[in-house]
C-alpha positions, -999 to 999 in steps of 0.1 A, spaced: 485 85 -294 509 114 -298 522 109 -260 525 70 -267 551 76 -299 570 102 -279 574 83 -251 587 53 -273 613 76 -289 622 85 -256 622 50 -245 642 35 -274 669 65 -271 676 55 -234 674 15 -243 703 22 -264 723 48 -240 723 14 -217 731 -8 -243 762 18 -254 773 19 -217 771 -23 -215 790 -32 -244 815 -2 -236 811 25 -259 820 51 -232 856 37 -219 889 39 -232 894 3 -237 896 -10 -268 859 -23 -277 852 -58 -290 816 -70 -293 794 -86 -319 767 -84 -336 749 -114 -314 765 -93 -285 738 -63 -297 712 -81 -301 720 -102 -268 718 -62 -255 686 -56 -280 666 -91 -259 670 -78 -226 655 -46 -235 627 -64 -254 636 -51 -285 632 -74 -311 646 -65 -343 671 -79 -367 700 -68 -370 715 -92 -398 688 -86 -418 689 -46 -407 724 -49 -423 721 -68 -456 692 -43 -469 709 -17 -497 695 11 -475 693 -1 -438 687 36 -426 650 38 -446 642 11 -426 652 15 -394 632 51 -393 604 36 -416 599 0 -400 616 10 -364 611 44 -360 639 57 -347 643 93 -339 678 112 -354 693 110 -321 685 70 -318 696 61 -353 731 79 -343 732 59 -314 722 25 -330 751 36 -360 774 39 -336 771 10 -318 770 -7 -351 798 3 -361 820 -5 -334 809 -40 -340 826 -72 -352 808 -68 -391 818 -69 -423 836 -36 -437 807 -33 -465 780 -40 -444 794 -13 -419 806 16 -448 771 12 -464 756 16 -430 775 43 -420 772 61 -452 737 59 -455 728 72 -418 749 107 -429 732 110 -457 698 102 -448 710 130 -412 724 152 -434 689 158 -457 675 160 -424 692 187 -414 711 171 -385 745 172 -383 759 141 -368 798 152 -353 801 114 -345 790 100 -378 814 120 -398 844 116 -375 836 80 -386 838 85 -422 873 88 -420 
């Protein structure tokens, strides 16, 4: 059982390394996606989760790594992504916010994640 959940962390890190490098997340360019553009991204993986529901909890970060299970390095990933996206300023502050903290307590120092703070 052990095997099976590491390989699905290993799994989801990499679904979202080619959903990063689809939508763009690696140029230069000036990036301009959605939300439906994700989870477009999210389908052809076959990874079904909400996202607009993800995004209206007070704490989206709980669930992701409580309902989702995503490892530190996937929830930066997933932030990231999210936060590049065409969402509401709230919805992507109390995202963003809440991934450092819950990182920080962790111990794990996200470079990205503050750089996007400010």
């Amino acid at each position: 059982m052990e095997d099976y959940i590491l390989r699905e962390i290993d799994r989801i890190g990499k679904v979202l390394q080619r959903i990063a490098e689809r939508l763009g997340l690696f140029k230069s360019e000036p990036l301009d996606y959605t939300l439906a553009d994700i989870q477009t991204e999210l389908g052809r993986e076959d990874w079904q989760i909400d996202l607009e529901q993800i995004l209206q909890q007070e704490h989206p970060i709980a669930y992701l790594v409580t309902e989702v299970h995503l490892s530190d390095q996937a929830l930066e990933s997933l932030v990231e992504i999210l936060f590049y996206a065409h969402i509401e300023e709230q919805a992507r502050r109390t995202l963003l916010e809440d991934a450092v903290a819950y990182l920080d307590g962790k111990g794990y120092f996200s470079f990205k994640l503050h750089a996007l703070l400010f």
